[in-house]
N, C-alpha and C positions, 0 to 999 in steps of 0.2 A: 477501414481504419480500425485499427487495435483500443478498444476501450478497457479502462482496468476499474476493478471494483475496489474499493478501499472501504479496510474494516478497521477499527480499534477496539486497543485490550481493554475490557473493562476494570482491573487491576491493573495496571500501569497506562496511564494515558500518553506517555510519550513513546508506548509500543504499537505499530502499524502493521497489516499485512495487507498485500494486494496479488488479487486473480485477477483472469482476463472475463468480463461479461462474458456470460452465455458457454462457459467453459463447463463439461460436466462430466469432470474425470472428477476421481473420490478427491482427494483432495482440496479441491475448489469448492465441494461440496460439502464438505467439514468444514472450510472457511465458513461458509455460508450458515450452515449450521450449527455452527460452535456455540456454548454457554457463556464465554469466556471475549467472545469478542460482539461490538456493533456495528453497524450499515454507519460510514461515513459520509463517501462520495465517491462520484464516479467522475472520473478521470482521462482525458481522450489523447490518443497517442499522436501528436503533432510535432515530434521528430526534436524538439528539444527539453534541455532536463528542465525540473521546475525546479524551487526551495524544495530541498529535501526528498525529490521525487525524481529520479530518473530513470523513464521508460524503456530504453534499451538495458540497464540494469536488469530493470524489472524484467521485460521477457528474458533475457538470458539463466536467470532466475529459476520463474517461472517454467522454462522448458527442462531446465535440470530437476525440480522440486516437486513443480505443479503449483508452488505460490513462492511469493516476494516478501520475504520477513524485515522492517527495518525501522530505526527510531528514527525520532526527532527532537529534539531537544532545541528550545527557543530559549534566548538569553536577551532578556532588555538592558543596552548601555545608556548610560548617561552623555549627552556630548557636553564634555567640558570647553568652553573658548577658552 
């Protein structure tokens, strides 16, 4: 099973990227080692999308790029009766 590593920007908190664990082509490894982004969570590929997270996205991504660049943006409504 496909796990993915999720990092956040440290300059914009509703900027994400995601590699797949144990990936160690240069890119995954700049994720990794970037100044600019943190270790969030790890992520496991169980074949449906999550909020804001969609695994087949992500690899398609991923095999183009070497990582899955994407925001998120949470909005709280009010429920009016």
């Amino acid at each position: 099973m496909t796990v993915f590593e999720i990092f956040r920007s440290k300059q914009n908190p509703l900027h994400y990227v995601a590699i797949v664990e144990g990936d160690k082509q240069e890119n995954a490894v700049g994720v990794r080692t970037s100044q600019n982004l943190e270790f969030l969570t790890r992520v496991p590929d169980d074949g449906e999308p999550r909020i804001a997270f969609d695994p087949r996205e992500a690899k398609s991504r991923i095999a183009r790029n070497g990582f899955h660049a994407f925001a998120v943006t949470i909005e709280f409504r009010e429920h009016a009766d």
